[in-house]
N, CA and C atoms as an extended XYZ file, in Angstrom:
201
Properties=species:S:1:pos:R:3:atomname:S:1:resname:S:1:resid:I:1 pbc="F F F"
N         0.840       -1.176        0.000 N   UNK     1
C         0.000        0.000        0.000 CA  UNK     1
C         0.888        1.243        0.000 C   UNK     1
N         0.458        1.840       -0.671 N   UNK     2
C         1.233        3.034       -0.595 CA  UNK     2
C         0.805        4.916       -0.093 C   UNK     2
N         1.553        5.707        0.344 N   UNK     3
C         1.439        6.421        1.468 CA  UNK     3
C         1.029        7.993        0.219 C   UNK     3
N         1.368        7.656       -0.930 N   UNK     4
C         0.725        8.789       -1.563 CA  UNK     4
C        -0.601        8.896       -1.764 C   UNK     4
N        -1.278       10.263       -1.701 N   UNK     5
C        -2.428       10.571       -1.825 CA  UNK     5
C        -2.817       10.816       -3.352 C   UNK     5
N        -4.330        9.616       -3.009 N   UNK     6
C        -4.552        9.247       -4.085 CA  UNK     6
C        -6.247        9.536       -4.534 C   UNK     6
N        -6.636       10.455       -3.555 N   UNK     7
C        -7.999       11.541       -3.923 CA  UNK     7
C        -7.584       12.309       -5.392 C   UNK     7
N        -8.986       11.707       -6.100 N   UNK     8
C        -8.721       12.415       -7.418 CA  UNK     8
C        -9.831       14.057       -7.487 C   UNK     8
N        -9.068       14.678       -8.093 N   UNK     9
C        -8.872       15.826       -8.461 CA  UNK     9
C       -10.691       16.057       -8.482 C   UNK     9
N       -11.559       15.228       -9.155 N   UNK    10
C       -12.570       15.889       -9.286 CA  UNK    10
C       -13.801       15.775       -7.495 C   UNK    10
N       -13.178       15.104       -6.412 N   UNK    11
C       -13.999       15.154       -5.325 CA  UNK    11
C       -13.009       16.633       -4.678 C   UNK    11
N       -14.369       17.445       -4.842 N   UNK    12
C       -13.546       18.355       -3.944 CA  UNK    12
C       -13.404       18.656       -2.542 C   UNK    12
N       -12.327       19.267       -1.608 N   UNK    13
C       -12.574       18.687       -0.235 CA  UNK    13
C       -12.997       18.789        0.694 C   UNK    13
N       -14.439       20.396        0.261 N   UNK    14
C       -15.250       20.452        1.138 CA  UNK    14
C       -16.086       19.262        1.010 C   UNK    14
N       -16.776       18.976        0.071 N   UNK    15
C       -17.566       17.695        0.190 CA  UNK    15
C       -17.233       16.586        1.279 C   UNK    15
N       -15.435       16.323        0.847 N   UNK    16
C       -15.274       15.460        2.065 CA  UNK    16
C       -15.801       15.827        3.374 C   UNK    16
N       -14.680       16.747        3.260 N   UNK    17
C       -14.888       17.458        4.944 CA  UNK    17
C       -16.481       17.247        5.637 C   UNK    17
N       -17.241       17.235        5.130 N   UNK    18
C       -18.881       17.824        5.130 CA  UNK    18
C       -19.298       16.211        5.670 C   UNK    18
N       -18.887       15.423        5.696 N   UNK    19
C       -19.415       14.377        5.544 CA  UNK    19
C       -19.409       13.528        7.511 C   UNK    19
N       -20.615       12.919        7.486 N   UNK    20
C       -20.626       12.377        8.981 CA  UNK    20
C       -20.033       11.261        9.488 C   UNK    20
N       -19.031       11.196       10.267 N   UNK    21
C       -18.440        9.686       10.397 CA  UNK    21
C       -19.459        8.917       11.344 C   UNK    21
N       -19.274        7.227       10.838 N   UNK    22
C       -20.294        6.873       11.533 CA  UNK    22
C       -21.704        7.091       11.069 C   UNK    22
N       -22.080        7.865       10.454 N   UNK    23
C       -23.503        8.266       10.804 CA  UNK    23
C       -24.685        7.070       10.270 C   UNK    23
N       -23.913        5.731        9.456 N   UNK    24
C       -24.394        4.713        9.418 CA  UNK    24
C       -24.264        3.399       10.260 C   UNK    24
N       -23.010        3.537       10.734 N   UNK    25
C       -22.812        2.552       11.629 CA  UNK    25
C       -23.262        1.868       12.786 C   UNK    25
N       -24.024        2.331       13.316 N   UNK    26
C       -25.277        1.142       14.138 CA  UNK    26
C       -25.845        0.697       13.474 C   UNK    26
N       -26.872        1.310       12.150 N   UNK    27
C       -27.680        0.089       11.414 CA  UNK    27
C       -26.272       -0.743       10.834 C   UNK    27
N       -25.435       -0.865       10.593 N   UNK    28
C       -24.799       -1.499       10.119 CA  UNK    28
C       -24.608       -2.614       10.695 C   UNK    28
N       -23.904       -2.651       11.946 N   UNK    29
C       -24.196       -3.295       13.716 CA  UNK    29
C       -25.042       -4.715       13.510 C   UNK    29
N       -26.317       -3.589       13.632 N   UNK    30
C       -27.473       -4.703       13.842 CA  UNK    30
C       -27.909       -5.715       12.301 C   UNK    30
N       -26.784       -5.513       11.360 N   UNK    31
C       -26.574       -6.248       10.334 CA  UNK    31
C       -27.620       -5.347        8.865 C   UNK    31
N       -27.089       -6.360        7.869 N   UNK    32
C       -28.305       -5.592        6.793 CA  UNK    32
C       -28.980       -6.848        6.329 C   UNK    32
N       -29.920       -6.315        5.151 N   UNK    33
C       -30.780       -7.778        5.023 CA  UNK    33
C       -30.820       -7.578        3.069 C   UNK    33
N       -30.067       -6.738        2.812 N   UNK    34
C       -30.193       -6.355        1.122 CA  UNK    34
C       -29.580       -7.359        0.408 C   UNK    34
N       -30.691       -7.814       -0.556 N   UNK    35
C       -30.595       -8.575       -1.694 CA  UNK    35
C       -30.919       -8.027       -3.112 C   UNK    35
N       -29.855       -8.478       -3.745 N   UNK    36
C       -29.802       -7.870       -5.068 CA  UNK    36
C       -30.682       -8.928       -6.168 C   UNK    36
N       -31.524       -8.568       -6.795 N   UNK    37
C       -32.438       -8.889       -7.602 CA  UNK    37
C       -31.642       -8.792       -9.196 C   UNK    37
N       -32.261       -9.931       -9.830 N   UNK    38
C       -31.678      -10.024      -11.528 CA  UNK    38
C       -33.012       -8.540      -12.315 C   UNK    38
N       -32.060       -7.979      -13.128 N   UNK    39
C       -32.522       -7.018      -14.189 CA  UNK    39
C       -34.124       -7.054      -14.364 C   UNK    39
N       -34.156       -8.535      -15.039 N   UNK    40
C       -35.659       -8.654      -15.427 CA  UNK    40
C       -36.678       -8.832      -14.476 C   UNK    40
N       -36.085       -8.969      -13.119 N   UNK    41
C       -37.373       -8.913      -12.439 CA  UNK    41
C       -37.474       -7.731      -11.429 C   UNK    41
N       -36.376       -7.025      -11.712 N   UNK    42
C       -36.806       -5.147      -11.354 CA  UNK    42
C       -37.593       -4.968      -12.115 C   UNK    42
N       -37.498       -5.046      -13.184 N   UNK    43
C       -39.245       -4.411      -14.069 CA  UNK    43
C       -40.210       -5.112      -13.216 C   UNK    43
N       -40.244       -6.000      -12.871 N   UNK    44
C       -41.734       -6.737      -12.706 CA  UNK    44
C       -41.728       -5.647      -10.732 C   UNK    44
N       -40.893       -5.860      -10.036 N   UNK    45
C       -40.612       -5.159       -8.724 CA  UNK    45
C       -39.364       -4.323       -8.382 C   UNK    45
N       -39.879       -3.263       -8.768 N   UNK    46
C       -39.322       -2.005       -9.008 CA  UNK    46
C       -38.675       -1.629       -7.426 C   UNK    46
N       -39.502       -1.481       -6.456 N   UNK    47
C       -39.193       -1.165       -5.054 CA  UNK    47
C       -39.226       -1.846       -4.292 C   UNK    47
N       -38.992       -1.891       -2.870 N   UNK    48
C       -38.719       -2.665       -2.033 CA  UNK    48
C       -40.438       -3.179       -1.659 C   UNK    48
N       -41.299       -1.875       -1.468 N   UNK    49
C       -42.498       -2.481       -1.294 CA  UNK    49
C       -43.646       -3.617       -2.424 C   UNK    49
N       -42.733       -3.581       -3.311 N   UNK    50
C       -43.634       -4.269       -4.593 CA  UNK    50
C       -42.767       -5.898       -3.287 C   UNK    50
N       -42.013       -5.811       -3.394 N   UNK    51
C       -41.111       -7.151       -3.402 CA  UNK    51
C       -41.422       -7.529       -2.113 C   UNK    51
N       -41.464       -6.736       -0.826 N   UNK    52
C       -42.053       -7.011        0.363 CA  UNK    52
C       -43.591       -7.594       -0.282 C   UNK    52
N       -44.401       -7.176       -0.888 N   UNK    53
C       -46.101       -7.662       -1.001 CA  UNK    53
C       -46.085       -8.633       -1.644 C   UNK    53
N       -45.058       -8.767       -2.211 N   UNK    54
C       -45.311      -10.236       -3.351 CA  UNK    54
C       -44.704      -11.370       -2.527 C   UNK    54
N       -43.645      -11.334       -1.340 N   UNK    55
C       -43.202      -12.167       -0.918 CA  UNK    55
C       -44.084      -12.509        0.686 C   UNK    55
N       -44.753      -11.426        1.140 N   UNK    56
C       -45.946      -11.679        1.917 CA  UNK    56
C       -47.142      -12.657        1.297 C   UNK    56
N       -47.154      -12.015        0.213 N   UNK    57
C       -48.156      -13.024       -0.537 CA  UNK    57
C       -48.161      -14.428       -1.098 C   UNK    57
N       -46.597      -14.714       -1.094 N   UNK    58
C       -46.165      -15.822       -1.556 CA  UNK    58
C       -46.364      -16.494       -0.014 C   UNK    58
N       -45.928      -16.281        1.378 N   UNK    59
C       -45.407      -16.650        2.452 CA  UNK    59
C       -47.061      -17.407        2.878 C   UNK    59
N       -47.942      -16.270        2.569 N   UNK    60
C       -49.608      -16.850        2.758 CA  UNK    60
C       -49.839      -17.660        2.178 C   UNK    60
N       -50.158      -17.475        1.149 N   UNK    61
C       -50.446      -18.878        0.338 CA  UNK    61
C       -49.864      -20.492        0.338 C   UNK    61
N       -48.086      -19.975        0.862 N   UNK    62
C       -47.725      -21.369        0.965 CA  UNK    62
C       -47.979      -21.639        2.944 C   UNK    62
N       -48.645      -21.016        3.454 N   UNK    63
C       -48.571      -21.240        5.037 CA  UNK    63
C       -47.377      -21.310        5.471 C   UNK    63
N       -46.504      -20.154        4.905 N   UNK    64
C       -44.511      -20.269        5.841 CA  UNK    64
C       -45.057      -18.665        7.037 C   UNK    64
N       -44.959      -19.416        8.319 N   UNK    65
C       -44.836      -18.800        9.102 CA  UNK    65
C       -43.952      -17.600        9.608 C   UNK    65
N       -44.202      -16.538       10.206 N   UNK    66
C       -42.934      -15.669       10.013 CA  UNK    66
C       -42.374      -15.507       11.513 C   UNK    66
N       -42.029      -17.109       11.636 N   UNK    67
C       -41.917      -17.594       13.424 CA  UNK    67
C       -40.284      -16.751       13.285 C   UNK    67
């Protein structure tokens, strides 16, 4: 690894500066749960709530408990 600075030219360094340390790191903690979906079936579930209702709906129908 090497000790030269290697921030490119176009982030400028108020932006850095500006920025919150941490300010994600407890949800991080308590873990994440994100799954990445194939292309073609973002069209069909675009957002998280299409994909939450369809997998509620799947969970009913097959009687999988959400023990």
């Amino acid at each position: 690894m090497s000790n030269e600075d290697t921030l490119r030219a176009e982030y400028p360094a108020d932006l850095i500066k500006s920025g919150v340390r941490g300010k994600y790191a407890s949800r991080y903690r308590k873990g994440t749960n994100v799954v990445v979906i194939d292309p073609d079936l973002h069209k069909i579930f675009p957002d998280s709530e299409s994909v939450n209702r369809a997998l509620r709906q799947y969970a009913e129908e097959h009687q999988i408990s959400q023990a």
